[in-house]
Every structure is written in structure tokens, then in C-alpha cells.
N, C-alpha and C positions, 0 to 999 in steps of 0.2 A: 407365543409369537413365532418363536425357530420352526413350531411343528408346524405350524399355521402355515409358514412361506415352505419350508420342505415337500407340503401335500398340495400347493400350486404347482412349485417347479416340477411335481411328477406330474400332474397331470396338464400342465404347460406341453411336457416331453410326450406324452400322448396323445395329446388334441391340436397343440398348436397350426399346425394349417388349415386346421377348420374356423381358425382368427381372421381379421383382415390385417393389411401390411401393416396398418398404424398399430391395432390392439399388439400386434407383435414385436413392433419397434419398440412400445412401449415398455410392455409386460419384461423384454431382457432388458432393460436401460433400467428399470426399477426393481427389479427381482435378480436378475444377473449381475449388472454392473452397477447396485447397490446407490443409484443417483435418485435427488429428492426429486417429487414434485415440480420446486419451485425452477433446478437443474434443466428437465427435461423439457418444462413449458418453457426455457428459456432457448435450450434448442432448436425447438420446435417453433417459437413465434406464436406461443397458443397462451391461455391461462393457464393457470394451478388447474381450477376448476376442471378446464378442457381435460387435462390431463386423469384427474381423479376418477369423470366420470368412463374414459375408455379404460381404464383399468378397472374399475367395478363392473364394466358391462362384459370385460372379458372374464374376469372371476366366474362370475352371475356363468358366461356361456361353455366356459370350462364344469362348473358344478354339476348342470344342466345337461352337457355331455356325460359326465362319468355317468348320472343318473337312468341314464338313457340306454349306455353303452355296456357301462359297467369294467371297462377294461384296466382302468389302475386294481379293482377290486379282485378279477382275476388273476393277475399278475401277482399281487400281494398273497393271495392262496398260492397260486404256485411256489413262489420264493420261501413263503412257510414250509410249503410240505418237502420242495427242495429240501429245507436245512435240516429238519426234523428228519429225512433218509441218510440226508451225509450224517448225521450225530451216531444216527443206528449204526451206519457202515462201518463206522471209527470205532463201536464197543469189538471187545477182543469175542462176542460170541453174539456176533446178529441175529435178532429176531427175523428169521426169513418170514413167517406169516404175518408182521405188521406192517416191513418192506410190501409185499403186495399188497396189504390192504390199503399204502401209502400210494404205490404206482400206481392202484386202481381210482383212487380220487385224484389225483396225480391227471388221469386222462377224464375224468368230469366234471374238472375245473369251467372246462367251455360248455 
């Protein structure tokens, strides 16, 4: 479930205004500021229902974005091969020819 909502909130964080205001009112009221359902259909003046379905349809258009896009999946290669160069730089005798072969994936990431 933690990872389940950790891999919305990134990709919340890189698609989000491709949502409308509501899907995004909603998505931080129930992923950020951790409120039920029955909470935010109370704020709102909506059903549970009302509520459940713009959250799965923003899920559903985040998924569909990354699919598309591909940009958390980027990003997550980069941050890889990021740490995997700083680990190298830290040994007290770097491997310089895996550093480049690291920068050179490093730049066809995109």
C-alpha cells in the first residue's frame, strides 16, 4: 500500500496539471492531507462515490500519462545511475572506464 501511494505521489508530482482542479483537489486532500473519502465528500457537498470515482479516474490518467510519457521511468534511471557514480566516486580508486560508461547512459536516459 506505502509503495502503491509513494508511486502516485511521484507521478501526481509529474503530471499533475495535466488533472483538472477537482482531480487535484482531491488527489492532495487524500494522498497529501491523508482525509477519508467520506471527509472530503463532506467538504465538497458530493458523495463518497462522487469522490472515489475522480480519484480513480485521476489514477487511471496519471498511469496512462507515465505510459505515454515515460517521465517518472526516466527519472528513476537517472537517480539510479546518479547513485551508482557517487558510490564509484566514494571508492578510494575509481573505476574511471565504468564512470563513462555510467555518464554515457547517464546522457541516453532521454
Amino acid at each position: 500500500m506505502l509503495e502503491k501511494k509513494t508511486h502516485l505521489n511521484l507521478l501526481y508530482d509529474f503530471y499533475h496539471s495535466l488533472l483538472t482542479d477537482k482531480q487535484r483537489q482531491y488527489m492532495e486532500l487524500y494522498y497529501y492531507d491523508d482525509l477519508s473519502l467520506g471527509e472530503i465528500a463532506e467538504e465538497f457537498q458530493v458523495s463518497r462515490q462522487a469522490v472515489y470515482e475522480h480519484l480513480k479516474r485521476a489514477e487511471e490518467l496519471l498511469h496512462k500519462y507515465e505510459s505515454q510519457l515515460q517521465l517518472v521511468a526516466k527519472y528513476e534511471q537517472r537517480q539510479q545511475l546518479l547513485k551508482r557514480m557517487g558510490a564509484i566516486l566514494e571508492e578510494s580508486s575509481p573505476d574511471l572506464e565504468e564512470l563513462k560508461r555510467l555518464v554515457s547512459a547517464l546522457k541516453n536516459v532521454d
